[in-house]
Structure formats: C-alpha cells, structure tokens
C-alpha positions as CSV (number, residue, x, y, z in Angstrom):
1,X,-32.7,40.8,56.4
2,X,-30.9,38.0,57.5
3,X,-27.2,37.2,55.8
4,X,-25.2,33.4,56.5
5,X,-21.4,33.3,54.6
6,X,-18.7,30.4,54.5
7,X,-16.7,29.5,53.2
8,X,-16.1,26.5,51.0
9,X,-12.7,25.2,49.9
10,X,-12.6,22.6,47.1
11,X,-9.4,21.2,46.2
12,X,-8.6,20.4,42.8
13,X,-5.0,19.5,42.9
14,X,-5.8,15.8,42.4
15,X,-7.5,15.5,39.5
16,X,-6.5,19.5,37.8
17,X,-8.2,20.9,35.1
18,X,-12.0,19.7,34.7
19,X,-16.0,20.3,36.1
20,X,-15.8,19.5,39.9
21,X,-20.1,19.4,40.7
22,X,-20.1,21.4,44.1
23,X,-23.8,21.3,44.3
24,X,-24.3,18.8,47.1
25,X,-20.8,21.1,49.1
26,X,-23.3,24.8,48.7
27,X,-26.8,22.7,49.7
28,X,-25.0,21.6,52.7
29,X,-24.3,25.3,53.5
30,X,-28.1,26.0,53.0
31,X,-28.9,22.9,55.3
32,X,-27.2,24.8,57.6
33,X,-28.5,28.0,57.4
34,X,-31.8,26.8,58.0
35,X,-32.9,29.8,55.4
36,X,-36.4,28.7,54.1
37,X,-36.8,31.6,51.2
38,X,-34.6,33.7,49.8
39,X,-31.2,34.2,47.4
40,X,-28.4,32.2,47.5
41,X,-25.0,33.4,46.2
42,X,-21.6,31.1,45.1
43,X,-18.3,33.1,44.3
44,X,-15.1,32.1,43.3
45,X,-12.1,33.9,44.8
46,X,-9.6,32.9,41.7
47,X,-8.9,34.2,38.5
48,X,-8.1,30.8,36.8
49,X,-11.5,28.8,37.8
50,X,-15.1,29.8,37.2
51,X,-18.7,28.6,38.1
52,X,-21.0,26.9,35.9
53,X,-24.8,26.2,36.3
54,X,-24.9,23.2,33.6
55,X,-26.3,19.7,33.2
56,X,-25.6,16.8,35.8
57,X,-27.2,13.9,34.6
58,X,-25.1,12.6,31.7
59,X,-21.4,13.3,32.1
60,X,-20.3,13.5,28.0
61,X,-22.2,16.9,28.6
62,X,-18.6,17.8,30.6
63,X,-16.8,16.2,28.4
64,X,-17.9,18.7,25.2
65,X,-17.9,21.4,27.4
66,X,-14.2,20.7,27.9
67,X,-13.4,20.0,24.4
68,X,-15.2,23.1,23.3
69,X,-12.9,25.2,25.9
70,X,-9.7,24.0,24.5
71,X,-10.6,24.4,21.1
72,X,-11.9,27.9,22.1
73,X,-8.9,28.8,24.1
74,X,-6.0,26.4,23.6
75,X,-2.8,26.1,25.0
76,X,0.4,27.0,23.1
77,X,-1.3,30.1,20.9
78,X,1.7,32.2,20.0
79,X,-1.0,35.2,20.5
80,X,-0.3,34.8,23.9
81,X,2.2,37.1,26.1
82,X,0.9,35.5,29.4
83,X,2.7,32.8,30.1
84,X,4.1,33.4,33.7
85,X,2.4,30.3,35.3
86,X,3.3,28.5,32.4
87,X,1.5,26.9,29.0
88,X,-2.0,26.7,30.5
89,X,-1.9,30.0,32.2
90,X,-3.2,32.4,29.6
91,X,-6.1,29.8,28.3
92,X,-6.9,29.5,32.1
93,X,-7.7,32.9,32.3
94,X,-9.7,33.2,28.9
95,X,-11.7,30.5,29.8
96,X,-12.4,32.1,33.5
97,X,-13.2,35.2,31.4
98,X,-16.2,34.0,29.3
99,X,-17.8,32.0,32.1
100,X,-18.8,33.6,35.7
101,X,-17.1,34.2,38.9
102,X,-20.3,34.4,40.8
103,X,-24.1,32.2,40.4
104,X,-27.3,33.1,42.2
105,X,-29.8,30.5,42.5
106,X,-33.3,31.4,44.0
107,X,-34.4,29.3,47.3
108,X,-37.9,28.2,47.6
109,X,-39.3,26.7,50.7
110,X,-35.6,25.4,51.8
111,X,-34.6,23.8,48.9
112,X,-32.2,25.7,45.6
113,X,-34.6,26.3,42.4
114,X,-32.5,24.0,40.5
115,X,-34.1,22.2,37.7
116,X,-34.3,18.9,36.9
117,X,-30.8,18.5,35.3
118,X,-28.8,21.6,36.3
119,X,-25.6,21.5,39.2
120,X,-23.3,23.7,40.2
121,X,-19.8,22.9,39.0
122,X,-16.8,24.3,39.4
123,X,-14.7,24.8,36.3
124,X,-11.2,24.3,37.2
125,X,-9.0,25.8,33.6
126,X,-5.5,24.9,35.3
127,X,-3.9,21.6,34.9
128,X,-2.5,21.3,38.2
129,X,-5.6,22.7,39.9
130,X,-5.5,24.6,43.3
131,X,-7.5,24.7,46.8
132,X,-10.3,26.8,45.4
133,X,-11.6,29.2,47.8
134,X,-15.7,29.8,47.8
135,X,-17.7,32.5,48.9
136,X,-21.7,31.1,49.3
137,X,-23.8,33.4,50.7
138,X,-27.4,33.6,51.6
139,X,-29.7,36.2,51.6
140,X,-33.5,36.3,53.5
C-alpha cells in the first residue's frame, strides 16, 4: 500500500463564516501524488469548521445551506452556556457537530469520483474565520 499526506491550509479570515469550495486545493494534492486508484481522505483539524460534499454549480444552493444553519443553530440562544469565544461560538460548534470532520471520495483512474455537481467545501461556522488546517490523504 502506498500512503501521500499534506497538508492544506485555507484561510478564512477574509471573508469568515461561509462554504469555501476546496475541491480544485485536494485535486491538486492528488495531481501530485500521481495515485491512479485508490481512497482519498480530507480532514479538518478544527472544531468550529466542517467538510461538505454538496452542489457546485448554482451558488443559492450555499446560500440555503447557510440560512438553514442559522436557523438550525442561531446565535444568541439563551440555551447556550458556551460563549467563551463569543456569540458565534456555541452555534459554531453545533453546526460542526451535525456535519463531518472527515470526507472520502473514491479515485478512479486518476481522477476523484465526484459527480457531476458535487465539490468539496469547506464550511467555515465562525464569523471571523481562521487558517484552517487540512489533513488529505491518499490511499493505493
């Protein structure tokens, strides 16, 4: 078996809380590998950010995602104890919790088996964002 890991740092301090598409960032890492067949693997070192395999063609698709999260977890509950990091800590981590750390995507002849419409996105929940630290590794 062969193993290639980086990893890949995307900074979301610019922009903060949102979908950041990463997809062309891990296909580069597989370019590199030169892996022709096998499992590819994308964690995300941070409790406050997930991983999303989700559509990439029309961008409202993001946007209702979005809504949907702050109406699922919004800021300012007075449920929440959390509050350290400030109003936008707890939902951060509620949002981080019902989405995925981690995404495996099969490769096939050198190439991810996306389909048509799906990317990888990273999910940043924070408002201020961070430099995101990413584990991708691949398997053959």
């Amino acid at each position: 078996m062969t193993v290639h890991h980086i990893e890949v740092i995307i900074d979301t301090r610019n922009r903060g809380r949102g979908l950041y598409e990463i997809t062309s960032d891990v296909n580069a890492v597989l370019r590199q590998s030169s892996m022709n067949n096998g499992l590819l693997n994308v964690f995300v070192r941070h409790t406050s950010c997930s991983l999303l395999i989700q559509e990439n063609a029309d961008p409202s698709a993001s946007t209702d995602l979005m809504h949907w999260f702050e109406h699922l977890a919004p800021e300012g509950d007075p449920l929440y104890t959390h509050t350290y990091e400030g109003p936008d800590d707890m939902p951060a981590h509620l949002r981080a919790a019902v989405t995925r750390t981690s995404e495996q995507i099969p490769v096939v002849n050198g190439k991810m088996g996306l389909g048509t419409w799906q990317g990888i996105f990273l999910f940043e929940h924070r408002r201020r964002g961070s430099l995101r630290r990413l584990w991708v590794t691949l398997l053959s």
